[in-house]
LUMDORO-36453 format. One line per field, with one value per residue (C-alpha): x, y, z; residue in one letter. Coordinates in pm, whole numbers, plus 50000, padded with zeros to 5 digits. Layout:
// LUMDORO-36453
u: (X, ...);
v: (Y, ...);
w: (Z, ...);
seba: (A, ...);
//
This chain:
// LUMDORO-36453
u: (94109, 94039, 94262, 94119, 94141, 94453, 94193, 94106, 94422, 94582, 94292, 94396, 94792, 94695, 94491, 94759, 95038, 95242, 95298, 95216, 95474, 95416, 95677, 95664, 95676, 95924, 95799, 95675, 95962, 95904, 95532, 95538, 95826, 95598, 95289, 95455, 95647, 95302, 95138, 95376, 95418, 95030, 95079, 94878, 95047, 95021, 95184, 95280, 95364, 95565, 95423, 95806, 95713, 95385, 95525, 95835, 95593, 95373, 95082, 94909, 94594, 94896, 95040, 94672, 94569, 94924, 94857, 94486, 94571, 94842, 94722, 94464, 94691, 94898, 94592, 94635, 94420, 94611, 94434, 94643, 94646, 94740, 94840, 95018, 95313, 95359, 95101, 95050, 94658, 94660, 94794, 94536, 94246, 94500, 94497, 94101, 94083, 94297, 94131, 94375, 94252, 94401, 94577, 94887, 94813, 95118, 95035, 95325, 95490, 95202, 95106, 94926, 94573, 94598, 94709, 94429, 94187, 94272, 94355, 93974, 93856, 94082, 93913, 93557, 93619, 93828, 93592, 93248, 93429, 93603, 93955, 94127, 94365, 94665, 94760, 95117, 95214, 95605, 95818, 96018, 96372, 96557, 96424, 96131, 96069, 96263, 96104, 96371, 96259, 96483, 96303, 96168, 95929, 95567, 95324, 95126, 94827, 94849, 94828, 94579, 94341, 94459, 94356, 93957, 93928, 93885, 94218, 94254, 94633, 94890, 95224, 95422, 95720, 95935, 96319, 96307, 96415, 96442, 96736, 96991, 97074, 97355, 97616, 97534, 97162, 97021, 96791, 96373, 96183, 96031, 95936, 95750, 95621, 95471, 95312, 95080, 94985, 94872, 94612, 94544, 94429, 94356, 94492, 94705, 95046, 95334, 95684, 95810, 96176, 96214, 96526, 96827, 96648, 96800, 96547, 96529, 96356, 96116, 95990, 95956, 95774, 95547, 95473, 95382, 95097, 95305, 95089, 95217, 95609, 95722, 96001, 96169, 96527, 96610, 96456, 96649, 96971, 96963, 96821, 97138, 97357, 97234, 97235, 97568, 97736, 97572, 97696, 98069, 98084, 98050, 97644, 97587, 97800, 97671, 97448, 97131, 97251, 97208, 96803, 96611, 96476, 96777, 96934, 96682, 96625, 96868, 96768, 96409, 96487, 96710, 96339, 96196, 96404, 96408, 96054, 96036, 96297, 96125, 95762, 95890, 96030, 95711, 95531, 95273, 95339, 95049, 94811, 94606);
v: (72698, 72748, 73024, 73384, 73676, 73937, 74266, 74193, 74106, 74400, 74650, 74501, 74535, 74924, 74993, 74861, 74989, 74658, 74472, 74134, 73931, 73822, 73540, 73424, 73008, 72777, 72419, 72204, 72273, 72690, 72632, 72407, 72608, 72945, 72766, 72613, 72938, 73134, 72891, 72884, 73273, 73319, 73564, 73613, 73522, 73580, 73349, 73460, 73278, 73511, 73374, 73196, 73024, 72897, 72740, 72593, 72381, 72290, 72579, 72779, 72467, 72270, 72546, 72605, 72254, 72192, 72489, 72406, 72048, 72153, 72426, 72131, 71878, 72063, 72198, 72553, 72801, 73157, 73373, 73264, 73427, 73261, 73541, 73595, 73806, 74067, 73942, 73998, 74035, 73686, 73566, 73709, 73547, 73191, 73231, 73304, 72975, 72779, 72908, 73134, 73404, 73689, 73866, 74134, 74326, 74487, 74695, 74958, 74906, 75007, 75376, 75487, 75508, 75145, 75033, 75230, 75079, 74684, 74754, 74882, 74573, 74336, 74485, 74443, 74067, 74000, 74156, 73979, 73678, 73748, 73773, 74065, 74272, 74462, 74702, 74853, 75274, 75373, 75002, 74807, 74839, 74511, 74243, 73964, 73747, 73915, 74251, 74524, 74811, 75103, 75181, 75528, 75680, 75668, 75972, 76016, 76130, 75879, 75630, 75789, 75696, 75347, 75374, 75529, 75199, 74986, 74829, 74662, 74682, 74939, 74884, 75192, 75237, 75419, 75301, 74983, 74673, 74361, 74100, 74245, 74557, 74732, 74923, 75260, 75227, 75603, 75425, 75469, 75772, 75876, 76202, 75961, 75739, 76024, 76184, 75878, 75784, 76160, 76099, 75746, 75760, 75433, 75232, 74950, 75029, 74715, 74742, 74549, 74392, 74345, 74209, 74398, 74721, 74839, 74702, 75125, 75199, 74886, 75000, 75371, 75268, 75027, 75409, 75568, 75281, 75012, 74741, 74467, 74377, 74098, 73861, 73627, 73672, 73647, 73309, 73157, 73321, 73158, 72809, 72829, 72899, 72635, 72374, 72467, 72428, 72051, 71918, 72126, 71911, 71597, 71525, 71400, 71166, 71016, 70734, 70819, 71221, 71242, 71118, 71475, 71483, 71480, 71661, 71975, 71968, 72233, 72512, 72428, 72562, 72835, 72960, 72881, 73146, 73388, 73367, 73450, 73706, 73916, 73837, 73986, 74268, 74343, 74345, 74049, 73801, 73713, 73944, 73650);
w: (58906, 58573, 58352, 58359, 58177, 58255, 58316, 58714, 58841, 58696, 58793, 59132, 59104, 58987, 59259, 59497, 59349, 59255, 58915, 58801, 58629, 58260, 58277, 57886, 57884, 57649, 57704, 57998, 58223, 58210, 58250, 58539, 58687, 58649, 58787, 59090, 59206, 59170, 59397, 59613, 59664, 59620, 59329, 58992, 58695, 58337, 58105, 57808, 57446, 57180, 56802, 56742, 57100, 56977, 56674, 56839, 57097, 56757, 56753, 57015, 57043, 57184, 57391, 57545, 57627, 57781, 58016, 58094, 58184, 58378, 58571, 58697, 58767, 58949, 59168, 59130, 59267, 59194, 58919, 58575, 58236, 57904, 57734, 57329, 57356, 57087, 56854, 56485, 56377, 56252, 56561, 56797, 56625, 56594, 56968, 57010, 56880, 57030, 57387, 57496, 57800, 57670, 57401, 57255, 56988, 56873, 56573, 56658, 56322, 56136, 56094, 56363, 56184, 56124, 56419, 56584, 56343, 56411, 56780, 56781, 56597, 56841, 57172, 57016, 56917, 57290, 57480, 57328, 57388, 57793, 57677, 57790, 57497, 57542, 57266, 57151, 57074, 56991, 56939, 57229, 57143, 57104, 56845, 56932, 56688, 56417, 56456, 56567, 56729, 56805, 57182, 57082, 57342, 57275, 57191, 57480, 57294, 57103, 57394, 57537, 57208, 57166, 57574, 57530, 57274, 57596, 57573, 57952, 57930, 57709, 57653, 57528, 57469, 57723, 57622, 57691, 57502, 57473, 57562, 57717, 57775, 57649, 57855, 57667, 57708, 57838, 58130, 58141, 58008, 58317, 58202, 57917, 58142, 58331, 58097, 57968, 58295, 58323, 57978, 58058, 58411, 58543, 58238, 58335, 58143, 58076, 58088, 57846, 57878, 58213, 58195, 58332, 58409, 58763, 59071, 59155, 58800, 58841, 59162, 59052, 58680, 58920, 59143, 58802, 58732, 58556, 58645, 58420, 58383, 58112, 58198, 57935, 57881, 58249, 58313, 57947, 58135, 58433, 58270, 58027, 58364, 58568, 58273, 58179, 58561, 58592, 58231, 58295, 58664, 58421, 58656, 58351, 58344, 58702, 58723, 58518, 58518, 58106, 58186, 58044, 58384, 58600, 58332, 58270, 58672, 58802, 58524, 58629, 59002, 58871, 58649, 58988, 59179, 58902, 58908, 59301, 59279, 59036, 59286, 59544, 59324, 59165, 59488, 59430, 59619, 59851, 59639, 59432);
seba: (X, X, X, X, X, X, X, X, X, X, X, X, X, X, X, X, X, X, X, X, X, X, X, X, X, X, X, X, X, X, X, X, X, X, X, X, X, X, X, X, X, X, X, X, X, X, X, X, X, X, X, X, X, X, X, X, X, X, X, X, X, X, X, X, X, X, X, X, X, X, X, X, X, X, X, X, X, X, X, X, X, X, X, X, X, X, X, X, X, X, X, X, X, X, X, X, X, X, X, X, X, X, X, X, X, X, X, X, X, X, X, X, X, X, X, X, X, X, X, X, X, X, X, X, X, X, X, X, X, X, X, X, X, X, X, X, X, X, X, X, X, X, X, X, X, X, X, X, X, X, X, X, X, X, X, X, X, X, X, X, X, X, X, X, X, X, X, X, X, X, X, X, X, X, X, X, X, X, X, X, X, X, X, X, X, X, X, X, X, X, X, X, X, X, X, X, X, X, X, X, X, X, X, X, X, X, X, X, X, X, X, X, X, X, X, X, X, X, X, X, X, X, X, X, X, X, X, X, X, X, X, X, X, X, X, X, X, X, X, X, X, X, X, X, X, X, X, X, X, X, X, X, X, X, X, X, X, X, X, X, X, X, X, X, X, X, X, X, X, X, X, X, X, X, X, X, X, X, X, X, X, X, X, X, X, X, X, X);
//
């Protein structure tokens, strides 16, 4: 089927208590990876492409056509988003153009005024054209793309206005980062999280960094209406692992072992079973 905006399938995951995966793509071998897994589980999936992603694979019209073509040729028929990752207000409209499904503002660096003024602009334009927008209050910890956030807790009032702008998906920050996790990090503000699902209501909220946070505090964010859960980190570990094991027991040195195929093959079904392990995690498999 064709790609389709993020705001149904999460309206869905809210409703039923579970969380759809944003799994964020590298080149062909994450995408198809993604795809396949989705398919194969019957789960929604939302794709997402950070702004350093979308220039590494040469601009987001490449990024988009390479998805389109290969959602078809692969023959799938679970709901898929394309959907920018943390983007800047320059990259949203990049990614209008270049036929993307949905988009991220993340304005949480500016003052709060400003990012409520763009954020409403953003949700006009996405939503006169179909695309579904997901908007940003208090920083992800961790850096993405060069921009460090500290993981402070968001202002539940102020999510709650970014929220009555329309947005169909929030992300806010509730300690959590990105990357890894470090051994002194203080865990999930559930207190935080709490409170904005209390003034948002039926908002879909995101958890951003999903990497390393503890399969307990996934399951409990997903009970307080996250509906949305990003994966990227994870899938680059487990890649790196898998690539590492076959070149270190010399496969590459085997017949034809150094063709990119053979070679990129085993960290392709390592993304694969990330993929399905955080599915079943998140609760939507069998839900498209």
């Amino acid at each position: 089927m064709s790609l389709v905006n993020a705001a149904e399938m999460l309206k869905k995951a809210k409703a039923g208590h579970y969380a759809v995966g944003q799994f964020n793509i590298n080149n062909l071998e994450w995408t198809k990876a993604i795809l396949l897994t989705a398919q194969e589980l019957n789960s929604p999936v939302i794709l997402g492409v950070s702004e350093g992603a979308g220039k590494y694979m040469t601009g987001f019209k490449t990024v988009a056509a390479m998805v389109k073509a290969m959602d078809e040729s692969l023959g799938i028929t679970v709901p898929v988003a394309l959907h920018l990752d943390h983007g800047t207000y320059e990259g949203c409209y990049k990614c209008i153009q270049a036929g993307f499904t949905s988009i991220m503002f993340d304005g949480s660096h500016y003052p709060f005024e400003e990012n409520l003024a763009k954020s409403s602009e953003l949700v006009s334009v996405a939503h006169n054209l179909g695309l579904s927008i997901e908007c940003e209050v208090g920083s992800i910890g961790g850096e993405e793309d060069g921009v460090v956030g500290m993981g402070e807790c968001a202002d539940p009032d102020e999510c709650k206005t970014i929220a009555d702008l329309g947005v169909d998906m929030l992300a806010a920050g509730i300690g959590n980062i990105h990357g890894k996790y470090p051994a002194n990090w203080k865990g999930l503000s559930f207190e935080t999280l709490d409170a904005i699902q209390a003034k948002t209501g039926e908002m879909p909220l995101v958890l951003h960094g999903g990497t390393g946070i503890p399969a307990d505090m996934i399951k409990k964010a997903i009970s307080l209406g996250v509906s949305k859960i990003n994966v990227n980190t994870e899938c680059q570990l487990s890649f790196q692992e898998a690539t590492r094991k076959y070149i270190e027991e010399g496969k590459d040195q085997q017949g034809k072992g150094f063709d990119p195929r053979k070679l990129l093959a085993p960290g392709f079904e390592a993304i694969k079973a990330t993929v399905k392990e955080k599915m079943e995690l998140f609760g939507s498999v069998g839900k498209a």
